[in-house]
N, CA, C and O atoms as a Tripos MOL2 file, in Angstrom:
@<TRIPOS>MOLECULE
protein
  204   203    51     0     0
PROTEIN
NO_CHARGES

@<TRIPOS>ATOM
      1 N          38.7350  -99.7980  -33.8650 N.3       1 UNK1
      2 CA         37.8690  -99.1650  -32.9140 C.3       1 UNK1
      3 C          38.2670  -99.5030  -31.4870 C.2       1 UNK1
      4 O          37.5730  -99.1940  -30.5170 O.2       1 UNK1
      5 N          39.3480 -100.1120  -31.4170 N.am      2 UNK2
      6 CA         39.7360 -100.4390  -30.1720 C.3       2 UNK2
      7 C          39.7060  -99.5290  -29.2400 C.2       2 UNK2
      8 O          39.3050  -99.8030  -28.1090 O.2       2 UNK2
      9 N          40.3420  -97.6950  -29.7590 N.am      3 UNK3
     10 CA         39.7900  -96.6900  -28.8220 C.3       3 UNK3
     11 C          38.7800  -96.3440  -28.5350 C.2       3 UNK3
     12 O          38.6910  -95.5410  -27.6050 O.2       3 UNK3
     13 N          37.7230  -96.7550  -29.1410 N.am      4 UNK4
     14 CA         36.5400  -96.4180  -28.9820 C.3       4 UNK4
     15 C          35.8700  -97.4060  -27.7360 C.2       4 UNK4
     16 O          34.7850  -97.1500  -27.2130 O.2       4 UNK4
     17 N          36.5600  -98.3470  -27.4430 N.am      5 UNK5
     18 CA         36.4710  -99.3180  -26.6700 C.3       5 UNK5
     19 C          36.9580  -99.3910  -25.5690 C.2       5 UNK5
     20 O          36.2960  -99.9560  -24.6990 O.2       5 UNK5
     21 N          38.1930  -98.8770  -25.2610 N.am      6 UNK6
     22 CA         38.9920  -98.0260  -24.1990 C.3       6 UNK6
     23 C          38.0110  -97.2360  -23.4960 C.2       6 UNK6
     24 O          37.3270  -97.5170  -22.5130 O.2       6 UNK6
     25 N          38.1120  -95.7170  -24.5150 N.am      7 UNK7
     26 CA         37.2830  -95.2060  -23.6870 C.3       7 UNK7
     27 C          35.6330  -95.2680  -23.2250 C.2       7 UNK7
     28 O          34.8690  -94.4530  -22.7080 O.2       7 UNK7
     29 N          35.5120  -96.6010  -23.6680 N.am      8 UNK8
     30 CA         34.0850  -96.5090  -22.7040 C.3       8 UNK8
     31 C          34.2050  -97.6920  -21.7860 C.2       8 UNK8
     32 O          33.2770  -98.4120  -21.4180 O.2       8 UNK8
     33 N          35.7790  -97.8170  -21.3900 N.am      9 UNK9
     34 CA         36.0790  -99.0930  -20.2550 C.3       9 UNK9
     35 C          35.5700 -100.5050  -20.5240 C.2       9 UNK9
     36 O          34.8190 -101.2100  -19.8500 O.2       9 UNK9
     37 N          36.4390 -100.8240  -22.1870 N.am     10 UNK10
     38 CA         36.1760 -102.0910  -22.4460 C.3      10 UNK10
     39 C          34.8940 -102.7790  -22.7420 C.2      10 UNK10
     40 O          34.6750 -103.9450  -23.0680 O.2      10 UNK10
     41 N          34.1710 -101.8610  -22.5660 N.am     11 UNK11
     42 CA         32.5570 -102.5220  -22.8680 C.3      11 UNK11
     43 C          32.6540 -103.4060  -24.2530 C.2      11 UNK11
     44 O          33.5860 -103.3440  -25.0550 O.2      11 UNK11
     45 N          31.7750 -104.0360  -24.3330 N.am     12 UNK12
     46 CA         31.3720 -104.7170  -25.5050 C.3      12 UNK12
     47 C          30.5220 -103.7990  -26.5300 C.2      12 UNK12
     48 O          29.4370 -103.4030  -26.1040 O.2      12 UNK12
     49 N          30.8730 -103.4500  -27.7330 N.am     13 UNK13
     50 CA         30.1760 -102.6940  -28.5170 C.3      13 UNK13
     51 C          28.8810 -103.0850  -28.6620 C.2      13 UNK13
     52 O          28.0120 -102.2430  -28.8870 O.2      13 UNK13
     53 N          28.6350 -104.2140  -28.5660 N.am     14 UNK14
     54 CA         26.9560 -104.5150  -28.3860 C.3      14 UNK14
     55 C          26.0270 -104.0820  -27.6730 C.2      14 UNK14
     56 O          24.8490 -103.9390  -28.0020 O.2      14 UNK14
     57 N          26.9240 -103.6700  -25.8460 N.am     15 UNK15
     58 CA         26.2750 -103.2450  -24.8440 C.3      15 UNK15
     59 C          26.2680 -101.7820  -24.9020 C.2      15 UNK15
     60 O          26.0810 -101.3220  -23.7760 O.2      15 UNK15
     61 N          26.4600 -100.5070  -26.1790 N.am     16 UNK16
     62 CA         26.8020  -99.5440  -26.1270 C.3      16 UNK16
     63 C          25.5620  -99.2940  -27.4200 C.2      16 UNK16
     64 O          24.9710 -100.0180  -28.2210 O.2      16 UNK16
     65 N          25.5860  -97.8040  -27.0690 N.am     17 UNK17
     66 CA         24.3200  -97.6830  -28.0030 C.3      17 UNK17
     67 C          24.6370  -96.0080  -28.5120 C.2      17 UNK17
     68 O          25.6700  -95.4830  -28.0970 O.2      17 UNK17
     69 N          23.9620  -95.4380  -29.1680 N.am     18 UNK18
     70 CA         23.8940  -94.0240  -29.8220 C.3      18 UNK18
     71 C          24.6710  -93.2910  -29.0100 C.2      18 UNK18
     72 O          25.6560  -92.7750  -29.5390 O.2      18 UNK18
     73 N          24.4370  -93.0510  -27.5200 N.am     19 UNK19
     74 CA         24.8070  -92.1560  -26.3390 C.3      19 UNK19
     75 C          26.2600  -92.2630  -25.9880 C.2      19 UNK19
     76 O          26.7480  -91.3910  -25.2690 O.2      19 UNK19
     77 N          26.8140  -93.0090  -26.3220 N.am     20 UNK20
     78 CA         28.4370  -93.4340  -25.9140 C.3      20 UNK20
     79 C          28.6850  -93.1740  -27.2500 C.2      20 UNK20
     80 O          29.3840  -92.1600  -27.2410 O.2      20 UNK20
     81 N          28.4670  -93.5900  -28.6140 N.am     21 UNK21
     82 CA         28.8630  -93.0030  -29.6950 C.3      21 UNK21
     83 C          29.4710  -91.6100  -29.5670 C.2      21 UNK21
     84 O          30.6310  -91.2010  -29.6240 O.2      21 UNK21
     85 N          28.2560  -91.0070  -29.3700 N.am     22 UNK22
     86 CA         27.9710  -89.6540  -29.7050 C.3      22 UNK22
     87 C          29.2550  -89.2170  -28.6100 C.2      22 UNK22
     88 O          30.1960  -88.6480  -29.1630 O.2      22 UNK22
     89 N          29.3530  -89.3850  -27.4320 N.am     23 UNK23
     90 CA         30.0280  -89.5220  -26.3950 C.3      23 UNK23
     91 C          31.9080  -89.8280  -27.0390 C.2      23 UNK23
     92 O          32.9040  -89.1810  -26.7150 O.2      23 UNK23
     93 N          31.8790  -90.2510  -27.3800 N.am     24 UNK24
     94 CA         33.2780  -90.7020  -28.1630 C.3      24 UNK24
     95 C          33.8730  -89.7250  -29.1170 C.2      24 UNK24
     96 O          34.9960  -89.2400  -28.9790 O.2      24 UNK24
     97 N          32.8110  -89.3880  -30.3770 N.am     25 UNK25
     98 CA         33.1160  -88.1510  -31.3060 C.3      25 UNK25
     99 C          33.0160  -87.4270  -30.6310 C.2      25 UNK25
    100 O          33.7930  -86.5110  -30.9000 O.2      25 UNK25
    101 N          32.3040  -87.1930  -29.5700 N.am     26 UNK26
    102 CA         32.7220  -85.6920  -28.7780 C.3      26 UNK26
    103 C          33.9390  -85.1420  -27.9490 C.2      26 UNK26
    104 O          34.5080  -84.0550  -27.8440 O.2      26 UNK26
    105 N          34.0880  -86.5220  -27.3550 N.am     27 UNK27
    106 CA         35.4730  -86.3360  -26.8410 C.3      27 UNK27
    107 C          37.1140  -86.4020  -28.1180 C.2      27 UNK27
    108 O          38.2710  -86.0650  -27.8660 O.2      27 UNK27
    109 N          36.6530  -86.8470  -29.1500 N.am     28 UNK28
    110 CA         37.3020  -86.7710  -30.2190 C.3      28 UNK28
    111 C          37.7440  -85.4260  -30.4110 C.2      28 UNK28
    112 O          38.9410  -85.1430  -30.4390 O.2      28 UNK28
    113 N          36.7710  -84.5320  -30.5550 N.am     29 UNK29
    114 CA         36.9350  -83.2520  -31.1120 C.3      29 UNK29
    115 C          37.2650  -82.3840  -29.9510 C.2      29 UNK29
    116 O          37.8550  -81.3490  -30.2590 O.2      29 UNK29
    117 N          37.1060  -82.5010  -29.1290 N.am     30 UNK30
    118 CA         36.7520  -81.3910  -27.9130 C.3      30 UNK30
    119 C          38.2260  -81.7020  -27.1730 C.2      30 UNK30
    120 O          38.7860  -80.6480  -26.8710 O.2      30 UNK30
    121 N          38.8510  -82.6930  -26.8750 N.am     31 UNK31
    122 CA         40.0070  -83.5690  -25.7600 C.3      31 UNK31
    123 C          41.2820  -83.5710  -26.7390 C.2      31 UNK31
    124 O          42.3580  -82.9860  -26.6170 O.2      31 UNK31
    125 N          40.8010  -84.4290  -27.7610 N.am     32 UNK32
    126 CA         41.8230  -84.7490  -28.5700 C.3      32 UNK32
    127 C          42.2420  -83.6860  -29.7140 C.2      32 UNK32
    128 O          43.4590  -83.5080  -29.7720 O.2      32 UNK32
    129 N          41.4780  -82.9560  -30.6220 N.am     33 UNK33
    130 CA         41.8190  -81.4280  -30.8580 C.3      33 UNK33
    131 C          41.9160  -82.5170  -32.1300 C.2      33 UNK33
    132 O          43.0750  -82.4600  -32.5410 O.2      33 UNK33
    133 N          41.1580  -83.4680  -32.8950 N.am     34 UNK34
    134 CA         41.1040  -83.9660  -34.2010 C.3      34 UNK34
    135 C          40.7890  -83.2180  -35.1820 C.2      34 UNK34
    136 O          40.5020  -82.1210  -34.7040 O.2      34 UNK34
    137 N          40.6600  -83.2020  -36.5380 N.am     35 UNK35
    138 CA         40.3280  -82.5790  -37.2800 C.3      35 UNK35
    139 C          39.1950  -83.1000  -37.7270 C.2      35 UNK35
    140 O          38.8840  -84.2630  -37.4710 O.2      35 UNK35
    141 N          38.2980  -82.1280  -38.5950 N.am     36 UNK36
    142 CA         36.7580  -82.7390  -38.8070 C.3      36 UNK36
    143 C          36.2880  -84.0200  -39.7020 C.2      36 UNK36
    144 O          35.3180  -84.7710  -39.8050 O.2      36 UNK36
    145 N          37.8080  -83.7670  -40.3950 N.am     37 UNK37
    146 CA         37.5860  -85.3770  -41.4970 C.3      37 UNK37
    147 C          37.8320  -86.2440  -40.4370 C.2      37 UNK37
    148 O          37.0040  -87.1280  -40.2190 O.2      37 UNK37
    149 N          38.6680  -86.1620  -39.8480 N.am     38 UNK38
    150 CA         39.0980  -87.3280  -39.0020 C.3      38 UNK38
    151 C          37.9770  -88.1100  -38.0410 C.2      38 UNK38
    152 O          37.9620  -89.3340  -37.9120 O.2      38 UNK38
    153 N          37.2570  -87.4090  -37.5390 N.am     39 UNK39
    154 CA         36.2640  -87.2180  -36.7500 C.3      39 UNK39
    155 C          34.9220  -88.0560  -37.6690 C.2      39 UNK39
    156 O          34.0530  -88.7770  -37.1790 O.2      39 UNK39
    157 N          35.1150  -87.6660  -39.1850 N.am     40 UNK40
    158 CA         33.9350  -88.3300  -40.0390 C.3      40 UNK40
    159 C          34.1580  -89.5830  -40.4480 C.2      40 UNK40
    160 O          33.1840  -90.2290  -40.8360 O.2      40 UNK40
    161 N          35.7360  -90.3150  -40.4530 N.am     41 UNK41
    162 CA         36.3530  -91.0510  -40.4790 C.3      41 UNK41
    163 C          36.0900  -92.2740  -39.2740 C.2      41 UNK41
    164 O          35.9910  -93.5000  -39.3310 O.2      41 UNK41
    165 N          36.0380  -91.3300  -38.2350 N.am     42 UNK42
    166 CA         35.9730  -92.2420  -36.6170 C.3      42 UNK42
    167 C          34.2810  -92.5490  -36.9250 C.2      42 UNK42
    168 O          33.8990  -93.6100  -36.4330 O.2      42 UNK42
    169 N          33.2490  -91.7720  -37.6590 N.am     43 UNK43
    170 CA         32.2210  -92.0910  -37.1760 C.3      43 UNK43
    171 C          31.3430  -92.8440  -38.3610 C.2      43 UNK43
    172 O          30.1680  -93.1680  -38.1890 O.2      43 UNK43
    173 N          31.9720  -93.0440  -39.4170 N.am     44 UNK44
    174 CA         31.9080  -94.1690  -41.0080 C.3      44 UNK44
    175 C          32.7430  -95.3930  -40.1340 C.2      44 UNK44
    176 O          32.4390  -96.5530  -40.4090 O.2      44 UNK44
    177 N          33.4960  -95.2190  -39.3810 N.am     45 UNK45
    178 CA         34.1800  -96.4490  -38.9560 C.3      45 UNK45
    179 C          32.6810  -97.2220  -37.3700 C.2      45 UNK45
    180 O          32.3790  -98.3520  -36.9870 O.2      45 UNK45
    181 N          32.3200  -96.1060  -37.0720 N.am     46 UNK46
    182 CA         31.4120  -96.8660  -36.1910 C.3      46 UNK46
    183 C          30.2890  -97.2180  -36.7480 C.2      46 UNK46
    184 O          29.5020  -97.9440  -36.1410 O.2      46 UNK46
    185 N          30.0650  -96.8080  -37.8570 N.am     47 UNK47
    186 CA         28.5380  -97.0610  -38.5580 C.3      47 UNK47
    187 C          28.7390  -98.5360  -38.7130 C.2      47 UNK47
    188 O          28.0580  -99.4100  -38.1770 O.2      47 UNK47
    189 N          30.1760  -98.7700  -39.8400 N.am     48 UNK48
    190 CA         30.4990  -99.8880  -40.1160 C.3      48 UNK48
    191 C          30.3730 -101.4160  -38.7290 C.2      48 UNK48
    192 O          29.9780 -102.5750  -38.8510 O.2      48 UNK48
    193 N          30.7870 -100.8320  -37.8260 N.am     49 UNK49
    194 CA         31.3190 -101.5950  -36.6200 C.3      49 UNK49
    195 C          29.2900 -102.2040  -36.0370 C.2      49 UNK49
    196 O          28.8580 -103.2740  -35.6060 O.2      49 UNK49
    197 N          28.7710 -101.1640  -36.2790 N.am     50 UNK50
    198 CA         27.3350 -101.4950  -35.9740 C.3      50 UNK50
    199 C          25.9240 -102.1850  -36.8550 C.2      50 UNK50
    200 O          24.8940 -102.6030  -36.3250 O.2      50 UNK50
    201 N          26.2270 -102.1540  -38.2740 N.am     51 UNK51
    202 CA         25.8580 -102.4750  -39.2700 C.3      51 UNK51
    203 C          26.0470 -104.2210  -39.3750 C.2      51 UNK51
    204 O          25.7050 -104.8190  -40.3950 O.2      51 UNK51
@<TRIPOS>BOND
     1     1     2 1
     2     2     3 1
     3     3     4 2
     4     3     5 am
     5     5     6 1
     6     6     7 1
     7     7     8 2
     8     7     9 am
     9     9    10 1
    10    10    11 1
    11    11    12 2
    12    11    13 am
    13    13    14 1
    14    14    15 1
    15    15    16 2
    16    15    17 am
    17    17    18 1
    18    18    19 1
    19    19    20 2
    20    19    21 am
    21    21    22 1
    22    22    23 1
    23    23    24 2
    24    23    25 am
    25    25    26 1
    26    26    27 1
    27    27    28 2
    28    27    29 am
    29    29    30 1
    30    30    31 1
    31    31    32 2
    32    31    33 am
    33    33    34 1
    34    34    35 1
    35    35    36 2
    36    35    37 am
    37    37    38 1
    38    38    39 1
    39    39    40 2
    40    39    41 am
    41    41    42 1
    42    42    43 1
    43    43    44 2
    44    43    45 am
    45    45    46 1
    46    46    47 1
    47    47    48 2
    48    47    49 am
    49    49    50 1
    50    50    51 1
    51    51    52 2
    52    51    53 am
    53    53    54 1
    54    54    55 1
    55    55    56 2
    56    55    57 am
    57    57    58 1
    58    58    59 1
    59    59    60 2
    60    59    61 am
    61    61    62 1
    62    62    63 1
    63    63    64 2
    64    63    65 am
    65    65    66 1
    66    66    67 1
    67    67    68 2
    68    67    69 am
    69    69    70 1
    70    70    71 1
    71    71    72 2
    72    71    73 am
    73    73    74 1
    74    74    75 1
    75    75    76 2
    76    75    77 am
    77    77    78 1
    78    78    79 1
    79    79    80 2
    80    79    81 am
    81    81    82 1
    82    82    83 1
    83    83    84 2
    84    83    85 am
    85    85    86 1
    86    86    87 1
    87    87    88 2
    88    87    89 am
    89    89    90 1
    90    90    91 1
    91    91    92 2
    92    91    93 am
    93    93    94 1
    94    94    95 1
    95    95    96 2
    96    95    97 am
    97    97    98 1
    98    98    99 1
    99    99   100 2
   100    99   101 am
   101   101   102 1
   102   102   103 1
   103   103   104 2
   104   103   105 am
   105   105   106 1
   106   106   107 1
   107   107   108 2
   108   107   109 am
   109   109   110 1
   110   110   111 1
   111   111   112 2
   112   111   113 am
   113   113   114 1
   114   114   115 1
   115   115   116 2
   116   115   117 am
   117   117   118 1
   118   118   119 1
   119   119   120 2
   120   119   121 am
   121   121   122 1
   122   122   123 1
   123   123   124 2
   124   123   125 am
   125   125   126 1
   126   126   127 1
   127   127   128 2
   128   127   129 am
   129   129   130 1
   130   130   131 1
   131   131   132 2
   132   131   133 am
   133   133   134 1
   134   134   135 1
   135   135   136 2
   136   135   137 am
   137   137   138 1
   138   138   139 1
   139   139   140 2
   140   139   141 am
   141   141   142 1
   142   142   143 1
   143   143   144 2
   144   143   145 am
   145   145   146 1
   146   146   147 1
   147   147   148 2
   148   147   149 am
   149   149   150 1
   150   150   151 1
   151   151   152 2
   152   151   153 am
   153   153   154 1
   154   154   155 1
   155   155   156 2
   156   155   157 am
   157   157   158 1
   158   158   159 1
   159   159   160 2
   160   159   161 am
   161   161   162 1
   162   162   163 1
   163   163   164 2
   164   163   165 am
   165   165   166 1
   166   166   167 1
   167   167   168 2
   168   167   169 am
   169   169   170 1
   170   170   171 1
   171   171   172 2
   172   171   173 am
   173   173   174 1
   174   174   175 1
   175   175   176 2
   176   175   177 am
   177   177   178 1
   178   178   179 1
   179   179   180 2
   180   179   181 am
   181   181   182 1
   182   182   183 1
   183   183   184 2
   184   183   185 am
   185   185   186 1
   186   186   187 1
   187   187   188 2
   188   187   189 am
   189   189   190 1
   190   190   191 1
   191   191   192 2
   192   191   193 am
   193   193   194 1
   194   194   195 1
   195   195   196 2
   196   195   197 am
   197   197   198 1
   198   198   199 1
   199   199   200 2
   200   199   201 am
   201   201   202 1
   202   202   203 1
   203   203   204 2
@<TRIPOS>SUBSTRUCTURE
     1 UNK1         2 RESIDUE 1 A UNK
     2 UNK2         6 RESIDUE 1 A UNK
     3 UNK3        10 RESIDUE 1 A UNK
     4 UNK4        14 RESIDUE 1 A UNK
     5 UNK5        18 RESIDUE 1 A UNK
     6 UNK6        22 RESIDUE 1 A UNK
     7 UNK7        26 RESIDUE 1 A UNK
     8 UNK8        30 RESIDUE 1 A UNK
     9 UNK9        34 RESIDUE 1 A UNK
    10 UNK10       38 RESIDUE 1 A UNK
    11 UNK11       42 RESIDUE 1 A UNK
    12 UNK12       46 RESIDUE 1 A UNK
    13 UNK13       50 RESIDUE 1 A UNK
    14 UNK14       54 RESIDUE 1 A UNK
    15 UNK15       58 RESIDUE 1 A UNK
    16 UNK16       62 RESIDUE 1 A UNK
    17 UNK17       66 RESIDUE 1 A UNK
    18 UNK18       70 RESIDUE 1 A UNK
    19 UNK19       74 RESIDUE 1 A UNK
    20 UNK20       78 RESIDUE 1 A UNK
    21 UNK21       82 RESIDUE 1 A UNK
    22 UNK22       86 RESIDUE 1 A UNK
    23 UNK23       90 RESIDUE 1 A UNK
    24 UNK24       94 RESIDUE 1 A UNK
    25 UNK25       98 RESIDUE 1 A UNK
    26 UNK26      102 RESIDUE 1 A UNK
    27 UNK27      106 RESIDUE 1 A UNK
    28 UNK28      110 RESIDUE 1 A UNK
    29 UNK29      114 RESIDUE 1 A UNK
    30 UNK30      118 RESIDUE 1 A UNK
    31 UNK31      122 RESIDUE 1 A UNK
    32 UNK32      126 RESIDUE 1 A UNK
    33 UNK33      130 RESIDUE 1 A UNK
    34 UNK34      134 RESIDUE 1 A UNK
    35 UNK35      138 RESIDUE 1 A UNK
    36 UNK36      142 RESIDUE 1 A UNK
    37 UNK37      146 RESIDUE 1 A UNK
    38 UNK38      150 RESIDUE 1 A UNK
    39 UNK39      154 RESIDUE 1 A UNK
    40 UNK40      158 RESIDUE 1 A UNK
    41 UNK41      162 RESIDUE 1 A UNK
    42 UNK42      166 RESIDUE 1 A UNK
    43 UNK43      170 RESIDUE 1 A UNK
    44 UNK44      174 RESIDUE 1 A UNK
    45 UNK45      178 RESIDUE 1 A UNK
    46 UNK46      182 RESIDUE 1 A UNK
    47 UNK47      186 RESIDUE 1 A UNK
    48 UNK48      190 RESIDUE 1 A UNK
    49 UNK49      194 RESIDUE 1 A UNK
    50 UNK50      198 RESIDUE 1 A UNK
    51 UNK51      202 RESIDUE 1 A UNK
């Protein structure tokens, strides 16, 4: 999840909440031109990361 961490300028995943998530898969799909598994992949990987 390190990109996921990048792009919200290194924050600490603790200090990040639903809104930067959501914020991340969006730019996933929309910037990066991912595919939709991939995308369900990035966001089972943040469930995990928050759990």
């Amino acid at each position: 999840m390190a990109a996921y961490i990048r792009f919200n300028n290194m924050q600490h995943p603790s200090s990040m909440g639903d809104t930067k998530a959501e914020l991340y898969l969006n730019h996933l799909v929309n910037s990066q031109n991912i595919a939709q598994g991939t995308q369900a992949n990035a966001l089972n990987a943040l469930s995990f990361l928050y759990k």
